[in-house]
N, C-alpha and C positions, 0 to 999 in steps of 0.2 A: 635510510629508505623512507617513502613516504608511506601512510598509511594506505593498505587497501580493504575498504569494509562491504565490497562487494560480497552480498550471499551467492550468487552462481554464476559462474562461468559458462559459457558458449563451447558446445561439444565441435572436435575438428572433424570435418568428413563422416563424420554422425557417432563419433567414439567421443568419450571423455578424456582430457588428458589431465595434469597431475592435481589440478585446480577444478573442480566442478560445482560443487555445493559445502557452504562454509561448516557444518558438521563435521565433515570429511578433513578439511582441513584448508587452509587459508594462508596467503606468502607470505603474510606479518607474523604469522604462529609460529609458521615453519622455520623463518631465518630466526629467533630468538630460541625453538627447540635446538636449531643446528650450533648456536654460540652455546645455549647449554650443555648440550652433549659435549663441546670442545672442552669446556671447562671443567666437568665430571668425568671425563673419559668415556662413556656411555651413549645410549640411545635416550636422548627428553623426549619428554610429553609433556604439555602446556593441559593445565586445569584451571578450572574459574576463580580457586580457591585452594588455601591447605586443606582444608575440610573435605573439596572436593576430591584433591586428588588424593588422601586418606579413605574416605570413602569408594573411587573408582576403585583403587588397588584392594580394598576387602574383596570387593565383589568380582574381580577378576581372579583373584590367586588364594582365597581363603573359601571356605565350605561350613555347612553344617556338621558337627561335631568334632571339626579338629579344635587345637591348642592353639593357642596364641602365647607366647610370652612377653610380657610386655614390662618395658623397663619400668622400673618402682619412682614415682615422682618425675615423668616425662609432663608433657602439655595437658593440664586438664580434660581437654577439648578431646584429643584422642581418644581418650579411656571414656569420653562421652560416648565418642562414635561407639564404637566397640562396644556400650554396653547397648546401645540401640541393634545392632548385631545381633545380640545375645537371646533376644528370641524368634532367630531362624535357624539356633543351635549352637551359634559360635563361643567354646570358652576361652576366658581371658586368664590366667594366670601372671600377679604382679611380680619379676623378681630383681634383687640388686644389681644392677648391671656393671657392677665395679667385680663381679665376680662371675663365675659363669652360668650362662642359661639353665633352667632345668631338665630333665633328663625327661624323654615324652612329649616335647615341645613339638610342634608342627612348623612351627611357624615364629621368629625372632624380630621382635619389635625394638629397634635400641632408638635414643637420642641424644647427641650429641653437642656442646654440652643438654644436658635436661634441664627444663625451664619450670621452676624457676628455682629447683635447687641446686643447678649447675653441677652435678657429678658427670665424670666424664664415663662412656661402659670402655669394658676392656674389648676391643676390638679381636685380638686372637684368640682370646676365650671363645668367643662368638661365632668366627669363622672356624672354631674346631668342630663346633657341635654340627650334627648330621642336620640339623634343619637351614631353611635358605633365612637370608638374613637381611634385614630392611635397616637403615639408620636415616634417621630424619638429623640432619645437618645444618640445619635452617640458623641456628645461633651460631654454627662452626664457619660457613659460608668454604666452596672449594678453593678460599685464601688460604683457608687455614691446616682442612682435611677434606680428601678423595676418599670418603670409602669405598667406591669400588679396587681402588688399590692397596686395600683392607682385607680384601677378604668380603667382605657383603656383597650382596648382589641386587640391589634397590637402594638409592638414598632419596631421600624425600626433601622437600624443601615448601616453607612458605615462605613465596616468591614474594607476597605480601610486602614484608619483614627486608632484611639486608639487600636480594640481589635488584629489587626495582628501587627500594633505597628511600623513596621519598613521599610517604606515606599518601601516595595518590593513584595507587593500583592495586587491585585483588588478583591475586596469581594463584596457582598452586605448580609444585613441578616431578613429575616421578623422574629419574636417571635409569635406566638397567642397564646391566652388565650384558646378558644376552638379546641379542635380534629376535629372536620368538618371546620373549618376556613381554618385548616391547610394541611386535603384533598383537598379542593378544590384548594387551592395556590399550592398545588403540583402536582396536574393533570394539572392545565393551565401550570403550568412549564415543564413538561414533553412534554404535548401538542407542545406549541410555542416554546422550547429547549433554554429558558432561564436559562442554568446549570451552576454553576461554576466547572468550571476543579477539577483535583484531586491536580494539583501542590500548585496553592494558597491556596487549604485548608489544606492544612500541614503545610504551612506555617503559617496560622491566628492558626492551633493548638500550635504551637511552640510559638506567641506570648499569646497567653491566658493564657500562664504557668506564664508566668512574668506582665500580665497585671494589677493586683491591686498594684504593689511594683513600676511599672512604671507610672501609675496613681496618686499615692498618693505624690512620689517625684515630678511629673512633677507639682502639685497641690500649692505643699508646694511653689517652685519656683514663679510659677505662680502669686501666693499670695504676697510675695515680692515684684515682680516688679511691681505690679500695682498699690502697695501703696508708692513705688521709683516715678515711673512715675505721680501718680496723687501731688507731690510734685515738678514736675519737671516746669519750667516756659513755656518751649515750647508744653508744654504740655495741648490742650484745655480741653479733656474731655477721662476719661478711662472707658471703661465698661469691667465687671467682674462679672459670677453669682457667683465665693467664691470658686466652685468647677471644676475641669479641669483645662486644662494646654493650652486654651483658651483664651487670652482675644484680646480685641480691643482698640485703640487710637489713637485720631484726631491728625493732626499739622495744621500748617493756610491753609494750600491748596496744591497743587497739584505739585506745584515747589517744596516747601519743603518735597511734600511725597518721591516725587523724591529721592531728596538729602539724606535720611532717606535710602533707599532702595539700593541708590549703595555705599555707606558709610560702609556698614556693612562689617567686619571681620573675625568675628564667626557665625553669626545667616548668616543661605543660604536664596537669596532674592528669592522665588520660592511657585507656590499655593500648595495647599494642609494644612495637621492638622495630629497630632497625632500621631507621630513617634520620634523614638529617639532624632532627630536631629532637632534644631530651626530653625523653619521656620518666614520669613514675608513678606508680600505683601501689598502693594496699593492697594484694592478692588474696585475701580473705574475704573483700568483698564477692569472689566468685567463688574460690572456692575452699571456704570454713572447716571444711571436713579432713584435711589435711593441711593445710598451713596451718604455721604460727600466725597467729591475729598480729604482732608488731611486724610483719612479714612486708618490707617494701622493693619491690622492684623496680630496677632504674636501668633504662637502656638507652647508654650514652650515643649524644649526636656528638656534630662539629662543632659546639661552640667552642672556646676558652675553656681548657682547663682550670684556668684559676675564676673565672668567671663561673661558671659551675659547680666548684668546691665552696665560694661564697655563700650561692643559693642555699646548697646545702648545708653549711654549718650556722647558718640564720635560723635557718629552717629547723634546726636537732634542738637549737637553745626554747628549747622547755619553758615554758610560765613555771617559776621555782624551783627550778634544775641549775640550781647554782655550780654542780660539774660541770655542764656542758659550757660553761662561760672562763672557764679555769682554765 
């Protein structure tokens, strides 16, 4: 479909019909909402950003003085939002989400896997407990996992990341399970004019076409190098849920994450996940407070497998790490 970036439409016989004013909603949003919802099972909503649409969904379905539980070692950025939250009342409680929610909770924040420690939550834990339950799937992509066929009832996604695919779009995307979940997230959107433009969602259409063929290769990859690198001697520790083009790995610390990071040839040292092209980063540079300082993240593209395990093991061999040359 071609793009239409028209802000208002012409009322018929002096009524408005499904297209009026691009706040409301717009036919490049709405057919990329309607492929998402096909592929979640659910009602989409297109946002400008993950931030946004984490943001929208606080202030739609959360309040002053409930609970949050929120998974222990999800997206930094989250537990930002959330604490910005936090002085119009909202508390956040962190818990393991390999086990189950806490008891009290209002409100169940999971992610799947968590980025960038990659633990996966236990999804029926989740759906047991009396509160309603969000999973941000953004690293699982609905290749891999349907939470609403889970048991939850919101999965969240930056659209950013895997399902636009090619690091040339800002998205964000709520799914619900319910039609009234999904009115109300779309009136506060309209409300507040947390809208994603018509540009980017042409774009996150275009990659959705190739998103499982791009997934599943980046997967295969993925898979590879992490059973390379958990062979590797500079190598402390690799985390991997098995599924995405995700994963994470220690070195000793922060000099060598360094050395790791301006080393590289093929893979771009640069944040972000889920686009063509390999990316990795030091995640201590953001955030210190919880990571390990040799903490690097790598979110594999389409290159060569073996083209990309090169970069990397160029890249590990250490100035005086006569291991990593063994």
């Amino acid at each position: 479909m071609s793009v239409d970036r028209s802000t208002i439409w012409p009322y018929r016989d002096g009524e408005p019909g499904e297209f009026y004013y691009q706040r409301h909603a717009h036919p490049t949003g709405v057919e990329a909402e309607r492929e998402l919802g096909r592929l979640e099972g659910g009602r989409a909503l297109l946002f400008p950003s993950g931030a946004g649409a984490t943001t929208a969904f606080a202030l739609a379905f959360l309040s002053p003085g409930k609970t949050l539980a929120l998974a222990e070692g999800a997206y930094f950025g989250t537990g930002q939002t959330f604490e910005e939250l936090g002085r119009w009342g909202l508390r956040v409680v962190e818990f393991d989400q390999t086990g189950s929610p806490p008891e009290g909770a209002d409100f169940v924040w999971l992610e799947a896997p968590s980025n960038p420690f990659l633990t996966m939550p236990d999804l029926e834990a989740a759906a047991a407990h009396p509160a309603r339950v969000l999973v941000d799937a953004t690293a699982a992509t609905p290749v891999f996992l349907r939470p609403l066929e889970h048991g939850a009832d919101f999965v969240l996604h930056s659209a950013t990341k895997y399902l636009a695919g090619h690091d040339d779009a800002q998205l964000g995307v709520v799914a619900c399970k319910r039609e009234e979940d999904a009115a109300r997230l779309h009136e506060l959107r309209t409300r507040t004019g947390i809208v994603a433009a018509p540009d980017p969602a042409y774009l996150l259409l275009r990659g959705l076409k190739t998103l499982e063929v791009r997934v599943r290769r980046q997967t295969e990859t993925a898979t590879e190098l992490a059973r390379r690198l958990r062979e590797h001697p500079a190598v402390e520790i690799v985390r991997y849920a098995g599924i995405g083009g995700l994963l994470s790995f220690d070195v000793a610390g922060a000099e060598e994450a360094r050395h790791v990071e301006t080393s590289l040839k093929v893979i771009t040292n640069a944040t972000s996940l889920g686009g063509v092209d390999s990316l990795l980063e030091a995640r201590a540079r953001w955030e210190p407070e919880r990571v390990p300082a040799g903490l690097l993240r790598l979110s594999v593209g389409l290159e060569s497998p073996e083209e990309l395990w090169a970069d990397l093991e160029q890249a590990l061999d250490f100035p005086g790490n006569s291991l990593a040359r063994e």
